[in-house]
N, C-alpha and C positions, 0 to 999 in steps of 0.2 A: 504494500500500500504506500501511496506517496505521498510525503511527508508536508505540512501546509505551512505556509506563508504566514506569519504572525505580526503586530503592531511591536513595533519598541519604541521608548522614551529615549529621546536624545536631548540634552541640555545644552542650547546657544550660549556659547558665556557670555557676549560682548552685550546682548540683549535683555540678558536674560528669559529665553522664552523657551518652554518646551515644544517638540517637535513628532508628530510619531512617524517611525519610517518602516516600510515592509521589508519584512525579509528573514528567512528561514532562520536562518539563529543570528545574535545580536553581534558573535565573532566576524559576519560576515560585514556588517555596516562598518569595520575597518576601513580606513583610506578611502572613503565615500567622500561625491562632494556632494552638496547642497545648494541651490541658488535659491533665495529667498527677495521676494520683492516688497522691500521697507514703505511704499510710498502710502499706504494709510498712516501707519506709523510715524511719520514724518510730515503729514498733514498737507499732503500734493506737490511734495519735491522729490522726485523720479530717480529712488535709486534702487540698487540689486547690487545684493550681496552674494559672497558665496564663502560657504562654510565647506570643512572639510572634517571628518568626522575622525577623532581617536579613540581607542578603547584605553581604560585607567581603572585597573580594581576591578574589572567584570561592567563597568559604565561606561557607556557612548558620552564623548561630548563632544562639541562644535568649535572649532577656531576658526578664527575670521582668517580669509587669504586674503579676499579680495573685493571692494566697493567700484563701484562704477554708474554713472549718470549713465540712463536712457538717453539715445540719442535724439529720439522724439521732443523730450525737455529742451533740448540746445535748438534743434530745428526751429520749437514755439518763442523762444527766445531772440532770435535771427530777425533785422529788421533790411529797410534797403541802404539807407546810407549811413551804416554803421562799419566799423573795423572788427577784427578779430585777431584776438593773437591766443596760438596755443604753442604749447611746449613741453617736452618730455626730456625727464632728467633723473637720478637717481641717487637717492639719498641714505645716508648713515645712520638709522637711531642706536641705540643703547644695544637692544638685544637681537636687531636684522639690518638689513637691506633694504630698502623700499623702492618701487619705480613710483613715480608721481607724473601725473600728466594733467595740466593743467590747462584750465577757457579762459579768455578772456574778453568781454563785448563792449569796443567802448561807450561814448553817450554820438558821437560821432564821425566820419573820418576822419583818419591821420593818417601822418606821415611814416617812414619805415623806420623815422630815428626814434618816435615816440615808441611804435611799436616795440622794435629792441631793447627799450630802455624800459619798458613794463614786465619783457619778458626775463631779461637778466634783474633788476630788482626781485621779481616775484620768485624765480630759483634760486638767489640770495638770503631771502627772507626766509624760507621753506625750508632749505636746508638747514640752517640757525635754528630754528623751528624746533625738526627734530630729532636735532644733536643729542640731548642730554633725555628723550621722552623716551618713554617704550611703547613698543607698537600697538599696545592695546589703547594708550591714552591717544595717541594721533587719531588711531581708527574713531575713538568715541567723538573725540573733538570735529570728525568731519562730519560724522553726522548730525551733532549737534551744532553742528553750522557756527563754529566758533572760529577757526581757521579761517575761514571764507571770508567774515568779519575784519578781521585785524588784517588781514592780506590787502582788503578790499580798502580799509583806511590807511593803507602804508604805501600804496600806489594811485591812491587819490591827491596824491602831494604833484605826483608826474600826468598824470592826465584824469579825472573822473571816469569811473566804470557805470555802467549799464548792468553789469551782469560778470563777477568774480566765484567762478566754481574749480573746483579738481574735479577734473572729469572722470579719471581713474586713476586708483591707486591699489599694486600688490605687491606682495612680498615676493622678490628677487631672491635672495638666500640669506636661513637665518644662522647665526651666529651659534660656538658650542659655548652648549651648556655652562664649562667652566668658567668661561670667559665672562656669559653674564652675570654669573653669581659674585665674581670678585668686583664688579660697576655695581652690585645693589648692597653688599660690602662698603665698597669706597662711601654710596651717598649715606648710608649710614651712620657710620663714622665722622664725617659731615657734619650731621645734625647734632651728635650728640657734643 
């Protein structure tokens, strides 16, 4: 007789949100990924995420790899006589690698020197960013549209924006283990 398809609990950590996924035994939702679409969540800003699932103790949970803007979102955003400047670049935090790719819309056209000069300030700024954060804190900060914020008043000195998003951002390669524990070590030590 052959053997059924059952529901499992998987825990989102970034979200916190449970998940149920099918599949014969819960060994198997190993190395699964997930895409989940935030945009209720987020209250009509069009993003998708994707999880990828570990087993820990006999428990599935979810790491964030990777956020990304629908493209539909940018397309709605798109007027006629406006500029755009995007950019992709790759950043350093604490405990990985990051690629970031970044929109930018401005309130009018411009010229290629403005443009340049938004798109190296805003990979300036990003990187500084996040230097000293861990990838969970970036990940939450772009969702909660905090980054986008402070980006968006740090290149409003060089031309006003329309519309300041990271379009996508994943994890490139993460760092070992050792390495991050002696950085949560060091801030540490820091504090006290």
């Amino acid at each position: 007789m052959a053997e059924k398809k059952k529901f499992f609990d998987v825990e989102l950590e970034l979200i916190n949100e449970k998940v149920k996924l099918l599949s014969y035994t819960i060994e198997q939702l190993d190395k699964r990924t997930i895409k989940l679409d935030l945009t209720r969540m987020l209250k009509g800003k069009s993003l998708e995420a994707v999880f990828q699932i570990k087993m820990e103790n006999g428990k599935a949970s979810g790491y964030i790899k990777k956020i990304s803007v629908f493209p539909f979102f940018i397309r709605r955003m798109m007027r006629k006589s406006v500029s755009y400047v995007e950019d992709s670049f790759s950043c350093e935090c604490s405990d990985s690698f990051l690629r970031m790719k970044i929109f930018l819309i401005t309130r009018k056209k411009v010229t290629r020197a403005v443009r340049k000069a938004l798109r190296e300030e805003g990979r300036k700024y990003l990187q500084e960013y996040a230097k000293d954060k861990v990838r969970d804190d970036i990940f939450l900060d772009i969702i909660g549209n905090k980054i986008q914020k402070s980006l968006s008043l740090k290149l409003k000195k060089i031309y006003p924006l329309a519309l300041c998003e990271i379009r996508k951002i994943n994890i490139e390669k993460e760092k070992p283990k050792i390495e991050v524990e002696k950085i949560i070590e060091k801030k540490e030590e820091k504090k006290e």
